[in-house]
One Martini backbone bead per residue (centre of mass of N, CA, C, O) as a GRO file, in nm:
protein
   90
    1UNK     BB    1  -0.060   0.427  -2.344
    2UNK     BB    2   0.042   0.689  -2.112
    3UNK     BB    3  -0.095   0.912  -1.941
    4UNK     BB    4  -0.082   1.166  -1.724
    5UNK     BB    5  -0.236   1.044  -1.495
    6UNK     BB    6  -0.113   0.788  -1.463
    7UNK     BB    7   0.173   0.877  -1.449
    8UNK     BB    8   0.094   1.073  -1.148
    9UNK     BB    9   0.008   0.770  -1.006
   10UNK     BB   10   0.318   0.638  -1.024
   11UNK     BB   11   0.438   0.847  -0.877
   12UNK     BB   12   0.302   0.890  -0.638
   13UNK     BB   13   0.301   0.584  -0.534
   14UNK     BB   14   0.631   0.591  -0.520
   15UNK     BB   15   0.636   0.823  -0.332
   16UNK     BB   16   0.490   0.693  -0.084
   17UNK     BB   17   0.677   0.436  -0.042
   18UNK     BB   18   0.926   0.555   0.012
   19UNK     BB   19   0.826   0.724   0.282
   20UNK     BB   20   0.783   0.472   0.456
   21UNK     BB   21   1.068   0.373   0.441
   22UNK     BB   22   1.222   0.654   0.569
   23UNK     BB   23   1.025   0.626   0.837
   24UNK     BB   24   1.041   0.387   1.015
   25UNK     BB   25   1.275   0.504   1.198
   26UNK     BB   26   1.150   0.773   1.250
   27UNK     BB   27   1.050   0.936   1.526
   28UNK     BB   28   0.741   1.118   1.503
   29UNK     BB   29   0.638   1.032   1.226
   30UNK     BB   30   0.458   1.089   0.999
   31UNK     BB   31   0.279   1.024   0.738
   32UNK     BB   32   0.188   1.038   0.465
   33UNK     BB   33  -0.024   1.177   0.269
   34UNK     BB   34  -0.374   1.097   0.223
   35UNK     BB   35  -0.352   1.106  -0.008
   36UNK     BB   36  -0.118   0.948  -0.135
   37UNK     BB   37  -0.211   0.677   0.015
   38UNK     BB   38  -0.496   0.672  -0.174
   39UNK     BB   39  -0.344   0.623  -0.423
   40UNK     BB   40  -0.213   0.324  -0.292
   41UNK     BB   41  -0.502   0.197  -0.239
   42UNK     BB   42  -0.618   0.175  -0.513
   43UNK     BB   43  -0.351   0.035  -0.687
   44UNK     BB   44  -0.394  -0.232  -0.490
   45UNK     BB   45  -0.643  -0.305  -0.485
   46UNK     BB   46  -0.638  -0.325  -0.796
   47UNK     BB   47  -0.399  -0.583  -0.792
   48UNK     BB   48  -0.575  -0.748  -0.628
   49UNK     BB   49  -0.920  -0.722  -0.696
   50UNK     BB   50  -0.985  -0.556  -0.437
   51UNK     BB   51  -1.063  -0.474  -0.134
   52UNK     BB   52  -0.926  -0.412   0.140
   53UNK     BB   53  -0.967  -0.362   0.455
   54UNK     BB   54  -1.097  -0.096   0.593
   55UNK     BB   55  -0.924  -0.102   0.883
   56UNK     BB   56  -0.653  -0.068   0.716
   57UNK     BB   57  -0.494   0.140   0.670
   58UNK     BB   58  -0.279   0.279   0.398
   59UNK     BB   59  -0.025   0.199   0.515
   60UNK     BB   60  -0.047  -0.074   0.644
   61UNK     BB   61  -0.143  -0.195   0.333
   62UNK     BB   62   0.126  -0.097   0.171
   63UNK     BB   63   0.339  -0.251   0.367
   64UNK     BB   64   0.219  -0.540   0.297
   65UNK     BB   65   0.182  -0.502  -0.026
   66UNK     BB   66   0.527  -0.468  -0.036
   67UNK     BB   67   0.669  -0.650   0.194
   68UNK     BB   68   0.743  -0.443   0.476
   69UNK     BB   69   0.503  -0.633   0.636
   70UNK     BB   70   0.426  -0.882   0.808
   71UNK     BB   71   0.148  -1.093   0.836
   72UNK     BB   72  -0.118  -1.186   1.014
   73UNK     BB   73  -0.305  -1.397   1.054
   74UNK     BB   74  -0.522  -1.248   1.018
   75UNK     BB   75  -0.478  -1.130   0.803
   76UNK     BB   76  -0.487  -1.351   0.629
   77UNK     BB   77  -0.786  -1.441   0.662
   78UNK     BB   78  -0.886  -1.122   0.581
   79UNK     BB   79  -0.774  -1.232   0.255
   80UNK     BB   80  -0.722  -1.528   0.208
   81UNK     BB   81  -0.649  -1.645  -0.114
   82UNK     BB   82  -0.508  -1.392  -0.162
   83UNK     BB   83  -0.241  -1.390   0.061
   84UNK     BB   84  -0.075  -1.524  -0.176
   85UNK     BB   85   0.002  -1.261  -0.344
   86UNK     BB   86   0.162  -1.157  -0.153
   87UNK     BB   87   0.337  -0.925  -0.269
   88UNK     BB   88   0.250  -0.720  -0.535
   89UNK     BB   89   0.492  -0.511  -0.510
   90UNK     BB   90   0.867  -0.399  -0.419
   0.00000   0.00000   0.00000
């Protein structure tokens, strides 16, 4: 069954990946608030099974997580074997 909680970080986290897409291409526009990209980082977080580099913004995290921007080398070293399970879902 499916709480009223998860069912609200669902939504959220859906809607906050979304807005990320609408304004890649938007400049200067602001990303998503910083609670809503904070509960997409908890929930892919969640999914990886630790958290991601704390230097890596909620942004940045997400859309790499998500496969909207592809791992720079480093990147990839600083995530090591869990790298290969990248995009989380898409």
């Amino acid at each position: 069954m499916l709480t009223v909680g998860d069912l609200i970080r669902t939504l959220t986290v859906e809607a906050r990946i979304h807005d990320l897409d609408m304004i890649v291409h938007l400049p200067g526009t602001s990303d998503p608030s910083s609670e809503g990209l904070a509960q997409v980082r908890w929930c892919l977080d969640g999914l990886l099974g630790r958290p991601a580099p704390a230097s890596w913004s909620d942004a940045h995290w997400a859309r790499i997580a998500t496969g909207r921007t592809p791992m720079s080398h480093d990147e990839r070293a600083q995530l090591g074997e869990d790298a290969a399970r990248v995009p989380l879902f898409g």
